[in-house]
C-alpha positions as CSV (number, residue, x, y, z in Angstrom):
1,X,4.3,-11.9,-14.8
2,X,4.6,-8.5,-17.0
3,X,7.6,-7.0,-15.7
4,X,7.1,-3.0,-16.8
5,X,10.4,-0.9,-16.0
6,X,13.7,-2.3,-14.4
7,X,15.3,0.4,-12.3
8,X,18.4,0.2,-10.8
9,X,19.4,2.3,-7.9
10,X,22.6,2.3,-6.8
11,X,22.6,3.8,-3.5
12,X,25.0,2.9,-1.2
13,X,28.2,5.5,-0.2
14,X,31.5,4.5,0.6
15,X,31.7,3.8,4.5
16,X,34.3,6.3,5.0
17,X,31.9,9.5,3.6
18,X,29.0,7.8,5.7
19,X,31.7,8.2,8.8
20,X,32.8,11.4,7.5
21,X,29.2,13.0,7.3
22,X,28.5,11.4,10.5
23,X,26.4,14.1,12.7
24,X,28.1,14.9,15.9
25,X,25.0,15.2,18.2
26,X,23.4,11.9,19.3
27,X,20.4,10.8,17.2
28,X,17.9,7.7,17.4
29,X,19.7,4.9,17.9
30,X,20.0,2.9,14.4
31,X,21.8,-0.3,13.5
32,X,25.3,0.2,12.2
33,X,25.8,-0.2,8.5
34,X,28.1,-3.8,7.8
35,X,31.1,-3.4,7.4
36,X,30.6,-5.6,4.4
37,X,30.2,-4.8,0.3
38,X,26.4,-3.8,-0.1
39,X,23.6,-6.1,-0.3
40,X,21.2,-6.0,-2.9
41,X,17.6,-6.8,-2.6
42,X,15.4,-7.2,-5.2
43,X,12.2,-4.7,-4.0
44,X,9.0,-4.8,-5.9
45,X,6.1,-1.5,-5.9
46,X,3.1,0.3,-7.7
47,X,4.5,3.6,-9.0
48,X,1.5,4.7,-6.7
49,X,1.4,7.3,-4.0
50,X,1.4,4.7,-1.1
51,X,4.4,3.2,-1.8
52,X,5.7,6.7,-0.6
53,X,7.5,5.2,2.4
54,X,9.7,2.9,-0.2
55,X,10.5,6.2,-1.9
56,X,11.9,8.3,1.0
57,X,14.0,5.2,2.2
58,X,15.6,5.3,-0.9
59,X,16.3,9.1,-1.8
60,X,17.1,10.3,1.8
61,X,19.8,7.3,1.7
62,X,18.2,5.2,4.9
63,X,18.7,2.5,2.6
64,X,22.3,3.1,1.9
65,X,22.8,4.1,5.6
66,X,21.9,0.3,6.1
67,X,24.3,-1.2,4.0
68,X,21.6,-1.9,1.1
69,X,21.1,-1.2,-2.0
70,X,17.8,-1.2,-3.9
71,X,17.0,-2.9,-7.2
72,X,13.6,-1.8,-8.1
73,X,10.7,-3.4,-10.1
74,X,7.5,-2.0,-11.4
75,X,4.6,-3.7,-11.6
76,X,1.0,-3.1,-12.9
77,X,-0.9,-4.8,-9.7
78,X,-0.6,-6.0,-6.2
79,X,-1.3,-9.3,-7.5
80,X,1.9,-9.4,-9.5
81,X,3.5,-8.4,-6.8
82,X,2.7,-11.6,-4.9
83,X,2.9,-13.6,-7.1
84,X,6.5,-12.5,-8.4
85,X,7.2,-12.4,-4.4
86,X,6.2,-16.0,-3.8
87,X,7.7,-17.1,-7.1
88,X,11.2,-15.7,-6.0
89,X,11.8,-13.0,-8.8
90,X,11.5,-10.8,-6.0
91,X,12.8,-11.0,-2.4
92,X,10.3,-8.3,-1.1
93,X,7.4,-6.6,-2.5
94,X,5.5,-3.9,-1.1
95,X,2.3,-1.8,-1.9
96,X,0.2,-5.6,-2.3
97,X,-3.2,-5.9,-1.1
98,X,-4.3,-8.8,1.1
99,X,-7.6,-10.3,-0.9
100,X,-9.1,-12.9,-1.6
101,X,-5.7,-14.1,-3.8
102,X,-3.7,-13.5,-1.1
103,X,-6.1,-14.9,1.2
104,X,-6.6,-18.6,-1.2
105,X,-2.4,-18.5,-1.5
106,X,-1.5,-18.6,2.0
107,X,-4.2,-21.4,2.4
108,X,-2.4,-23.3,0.1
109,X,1.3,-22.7,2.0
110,X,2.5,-19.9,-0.6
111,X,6.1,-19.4,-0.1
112,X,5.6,-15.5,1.5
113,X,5.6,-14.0,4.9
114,X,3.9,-10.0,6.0
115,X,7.1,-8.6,7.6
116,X,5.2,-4.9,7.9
117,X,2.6,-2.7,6.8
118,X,2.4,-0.9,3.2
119,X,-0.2,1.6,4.2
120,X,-3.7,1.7,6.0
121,X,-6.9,4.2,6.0
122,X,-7.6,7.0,7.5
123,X,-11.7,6.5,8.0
124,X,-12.1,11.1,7.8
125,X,-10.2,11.0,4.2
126,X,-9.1,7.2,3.0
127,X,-7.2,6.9,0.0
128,X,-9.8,4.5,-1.3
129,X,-13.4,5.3,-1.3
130,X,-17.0,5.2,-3.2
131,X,-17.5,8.0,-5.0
132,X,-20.8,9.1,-7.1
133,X,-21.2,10.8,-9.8
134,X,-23.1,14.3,-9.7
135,X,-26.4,14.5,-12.2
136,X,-27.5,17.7,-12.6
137,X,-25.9,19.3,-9.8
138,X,-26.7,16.6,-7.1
139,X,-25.3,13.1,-5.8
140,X,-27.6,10.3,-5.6
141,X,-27.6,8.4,-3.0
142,X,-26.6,4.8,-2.5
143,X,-29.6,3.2,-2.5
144,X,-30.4,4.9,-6.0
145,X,-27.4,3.1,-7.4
146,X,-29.8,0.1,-7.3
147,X,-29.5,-1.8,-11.0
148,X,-26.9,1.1,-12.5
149,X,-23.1,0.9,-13.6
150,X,-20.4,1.2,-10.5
151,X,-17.0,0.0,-10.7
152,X,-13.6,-1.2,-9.3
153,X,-10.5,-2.1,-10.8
154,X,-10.8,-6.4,-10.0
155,X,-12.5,-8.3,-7.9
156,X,-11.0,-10.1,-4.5
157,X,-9.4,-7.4,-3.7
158,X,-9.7,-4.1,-1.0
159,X,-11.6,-2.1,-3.7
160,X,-14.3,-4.9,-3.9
161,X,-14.9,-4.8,0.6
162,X,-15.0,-1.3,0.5
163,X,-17.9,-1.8,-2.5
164,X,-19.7,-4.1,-0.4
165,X,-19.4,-1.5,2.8
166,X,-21.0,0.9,0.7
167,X,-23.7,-0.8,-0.5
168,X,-24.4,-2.3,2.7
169,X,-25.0,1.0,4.4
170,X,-28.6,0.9,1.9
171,X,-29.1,-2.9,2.4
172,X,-27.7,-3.4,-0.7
173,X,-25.3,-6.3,-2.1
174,X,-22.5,-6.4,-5.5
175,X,-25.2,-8.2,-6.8
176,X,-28.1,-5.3,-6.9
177,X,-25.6,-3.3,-9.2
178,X,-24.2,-3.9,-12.6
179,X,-20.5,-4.4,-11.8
180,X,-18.1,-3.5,-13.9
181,X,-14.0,-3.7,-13.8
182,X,-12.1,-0.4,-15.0
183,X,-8.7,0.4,-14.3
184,X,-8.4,3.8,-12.3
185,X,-7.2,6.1,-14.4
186,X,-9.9,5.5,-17.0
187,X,-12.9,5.5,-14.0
188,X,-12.2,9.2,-14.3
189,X,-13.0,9.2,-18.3
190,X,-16.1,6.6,-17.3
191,X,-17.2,8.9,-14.7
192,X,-17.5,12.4,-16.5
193,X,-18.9,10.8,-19.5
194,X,-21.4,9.0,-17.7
195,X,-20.7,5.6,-18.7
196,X,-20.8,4.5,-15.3
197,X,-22.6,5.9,-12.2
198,X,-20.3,5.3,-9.1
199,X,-16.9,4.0,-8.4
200,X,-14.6,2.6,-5.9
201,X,-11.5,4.3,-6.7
202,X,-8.2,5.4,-5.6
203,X,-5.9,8.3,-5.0
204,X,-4.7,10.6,-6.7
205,X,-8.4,10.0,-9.1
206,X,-10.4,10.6,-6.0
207,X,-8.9,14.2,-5.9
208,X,-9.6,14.8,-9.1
209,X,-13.2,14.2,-9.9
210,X,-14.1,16.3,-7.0
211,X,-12.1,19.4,-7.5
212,X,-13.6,18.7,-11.4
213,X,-17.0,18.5,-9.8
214,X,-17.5,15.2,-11.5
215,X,-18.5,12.6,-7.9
216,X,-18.1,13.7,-4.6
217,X,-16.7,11.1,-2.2
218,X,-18.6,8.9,0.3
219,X,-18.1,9.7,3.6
220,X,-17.9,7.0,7.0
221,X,-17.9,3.7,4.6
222,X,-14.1,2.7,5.1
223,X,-13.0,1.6,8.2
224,X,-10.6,3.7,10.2
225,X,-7.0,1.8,10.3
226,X,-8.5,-0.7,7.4
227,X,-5.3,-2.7,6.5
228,X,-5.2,-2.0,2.9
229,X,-1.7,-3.2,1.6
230,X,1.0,-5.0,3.2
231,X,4.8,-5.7,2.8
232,X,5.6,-9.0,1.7
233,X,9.1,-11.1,1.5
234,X,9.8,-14.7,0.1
235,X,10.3,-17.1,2.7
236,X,12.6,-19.7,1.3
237,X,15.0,-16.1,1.0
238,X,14.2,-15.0,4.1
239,X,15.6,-18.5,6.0
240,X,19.1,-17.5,4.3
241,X,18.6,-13.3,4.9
242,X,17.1,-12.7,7.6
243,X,19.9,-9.9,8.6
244,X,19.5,-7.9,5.3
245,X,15.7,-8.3,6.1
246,X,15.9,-6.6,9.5
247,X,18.0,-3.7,7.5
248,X,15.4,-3.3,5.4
249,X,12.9,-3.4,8.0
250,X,14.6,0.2,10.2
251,X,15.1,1.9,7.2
252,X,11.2,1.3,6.1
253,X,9.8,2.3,9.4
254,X,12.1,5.1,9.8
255,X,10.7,6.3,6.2
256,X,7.0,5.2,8.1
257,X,7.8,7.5,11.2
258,X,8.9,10.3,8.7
259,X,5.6,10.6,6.7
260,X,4.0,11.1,10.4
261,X,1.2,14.1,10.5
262,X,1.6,17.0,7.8
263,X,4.6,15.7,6.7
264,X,2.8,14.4,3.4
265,X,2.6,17.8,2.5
266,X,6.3,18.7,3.2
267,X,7.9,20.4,0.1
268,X,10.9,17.3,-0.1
269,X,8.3,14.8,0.5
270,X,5.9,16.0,-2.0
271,X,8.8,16.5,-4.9
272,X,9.8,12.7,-3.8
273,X,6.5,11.0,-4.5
274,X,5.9,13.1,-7.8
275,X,9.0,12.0,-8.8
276,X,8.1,8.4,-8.4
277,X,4.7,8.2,-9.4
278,X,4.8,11.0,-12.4
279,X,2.2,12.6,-10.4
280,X,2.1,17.0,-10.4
281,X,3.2,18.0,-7.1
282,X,-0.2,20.1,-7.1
283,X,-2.3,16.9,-6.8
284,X,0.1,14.8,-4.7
285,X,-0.3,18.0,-2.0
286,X,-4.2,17.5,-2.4
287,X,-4.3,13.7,-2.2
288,X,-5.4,12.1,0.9
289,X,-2.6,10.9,3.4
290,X,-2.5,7.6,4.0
291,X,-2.4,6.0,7.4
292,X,1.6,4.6,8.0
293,X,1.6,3.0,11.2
294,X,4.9,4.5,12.7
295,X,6.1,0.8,14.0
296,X,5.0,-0.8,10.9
297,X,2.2,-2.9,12.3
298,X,-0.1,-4.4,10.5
299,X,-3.8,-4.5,11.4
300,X,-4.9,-7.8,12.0
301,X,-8.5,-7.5,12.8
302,X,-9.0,-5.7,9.3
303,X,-7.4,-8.4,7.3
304,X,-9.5,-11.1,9.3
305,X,-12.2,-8.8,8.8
306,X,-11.9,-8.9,5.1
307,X,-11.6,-12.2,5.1
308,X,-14.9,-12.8,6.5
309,X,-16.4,-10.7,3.5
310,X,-14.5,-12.3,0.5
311,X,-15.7,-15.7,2.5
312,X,-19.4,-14.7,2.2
313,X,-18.3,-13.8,-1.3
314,X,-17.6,-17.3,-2.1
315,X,-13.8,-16.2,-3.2
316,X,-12.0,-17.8,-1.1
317,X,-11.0,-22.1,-2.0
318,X,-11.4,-22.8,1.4
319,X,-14.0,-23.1,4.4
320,X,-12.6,-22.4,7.8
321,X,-11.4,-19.1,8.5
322,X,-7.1,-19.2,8.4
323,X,-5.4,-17.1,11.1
324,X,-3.6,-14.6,9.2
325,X,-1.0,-14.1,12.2
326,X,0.4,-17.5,11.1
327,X,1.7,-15.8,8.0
328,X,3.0,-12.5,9.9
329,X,6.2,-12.0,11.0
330,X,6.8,-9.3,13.6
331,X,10.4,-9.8,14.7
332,X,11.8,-7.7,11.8
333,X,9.9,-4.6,12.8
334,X,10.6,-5.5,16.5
335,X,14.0,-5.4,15.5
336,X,13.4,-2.3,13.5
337,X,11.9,-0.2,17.0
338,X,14.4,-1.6,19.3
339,X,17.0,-0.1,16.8
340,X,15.2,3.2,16.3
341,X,13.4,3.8,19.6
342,X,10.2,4.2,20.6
343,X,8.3,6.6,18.4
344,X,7.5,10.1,19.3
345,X,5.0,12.2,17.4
């Protein structure tokens, strides 16, 4: 595991100035902070967009108002995040795919549970999605894409489904293209210089090779609600925490309810996000939203779903389909909602 950047946030306020700044009107009922030193929990993230609800949690203090306090690490991949979850570096990791990794792990008894959502897709502007490039003025279609370049960042994982939902729609399979594995920020180099042809990418590169006229984005391949990343905690941890777990678990899907609607493009939450990810505020604004559910539910059928492809892939070390509820745990977010109360748009 290549651990990047260790950031430490400390967080929590001194019980009396949480008292003290108390609001005097009722609000949404939320568990009360412990009357207890803070607990730490080890959180790891991609310094990507959809981790935003991660981000808000920590800067507008829902953390702190929980008792916790935050000790961030960044990693390169969803796969590291995993892996470091399952291995116990971490105690939760969020902003992790569920592939065909995932998928061969918990068929093998990993050492991780799916307490909640990361994000999901909204199907009229997903924050993953085929693009194709534009030659001379014009997009090919799919079915021209036939023996030419098109790539995602790894195999086994969401980028490589939505690839084989594209081609499908021309009768098409991975194997009828020449595959190739790019990291995202340098599809948009491959792109414009026309080393490859079409890609499965991500936001905020979407965004920019279409307002750069470069590819224009697919439209109707990803699934609405496809279950793209998940939030993951060590089990062995979890047997011995399962009260700073449900903390964590109101002040993530009270950050989830807040990024409800047009809220992506509120000022604070834009300024929040670009400070995380390094990204201008400008293309933050323009990227596509993701899809937060507001109780932190996770999609089921789209995870068993992908399953089924990375199956016919031939990815996955085992045969029989596994029941990914067996490896989701929904009291924390139960908790979580009967704390904050039901959600109101």
């Amino acid at each position: 595991m290549v651990r990047l950047v260790r950031l430490r946030f400390a967080l929590v306020l001194a019980l009396a100035s949480v008292v003290s700044l108390a609001p005097a009107s009722p609000g949404p009922a939320r568990a009360a902070p412990p009357l207890q030193a803070p607990t730490t929990l080890t959180v790891g993230y991609l310094p990507v967009s959809i981790a935003a609800p991660l981000y808000l949690a920590i800067e507008k203090g829902y953390f702190a108002e929980q008792g916790l306090s935050i000790d961030l690490q960044l990693f390169a991949s969803g796969a590291e995040v995993l892996t470091s979850t399952a291995g116990g570096q971490l105690n939760i990791g969020t902003a992790a795919s569920v592939g065909s990794a995932a998928l061969n792990a918990f068929s093998r008894g990993v050492d991780v549970r799916i307490i909640a959502t990361s994000h999901a897709e909204n199907a009229a502007n997903p924050t993953t999605n085929f693009v194709i490039r534009r030659v001379d003025g014009s997009v090919p279609g799919i079915a021209e894409l036939r023996g030419r370049r098109v790539a995602i960042n790894s195999v086994g994982v969401a980028t490589e489904y939505v690839l084989g939902l594209g081609l499908a729609t021309a009768g098409m399979a991975p194997e009828d293209i020449d595959l190739q594995q790019i990291p995202f920020p340098d599809m948009v180099a491959a792109l414009t210089n026309g080393s490859i042809d079409a890609a499965v990418m991500a936001e905020p590169f979407i965004t920019r090779v279409v307002q750069q006229g470069v590819a224009e984005a697919l439209q109707n391949v990803v699934p609405d609600r496809m279950q793209t990343t998940v939030t993951y905690v060590n089990s062995r941890w979890l047997a011995q925490n399962a009260d700073p777990t449900r903390r964590f678990a109101v002040a993530f899907v009270r950050a989830l309810r807040e990024l409800q609607g047009d809220n992506w493009t509120r000022d604070d939450v834009v300024q929040i996000i670009a400070q995380y990810t390094r990204l201008e505020p400008a293309v933050v604004r323009a990227s596509a939203a993701p899809y937060y559910d507001p109780d932190g539910r996770v999609n089921v059928e789209s995870i068993m779903e992908q399953q089924r492809f990375f199956m016919q892939r031939g990815s996955t070390t085992y045969r029989e389909p596994i029941d990914i509820r067996n490896w989701i745990d929904t009291s924390y977010i139960d908790y979580a909602v009967q704390q904050l109360g039901p959600y109101r748009s």
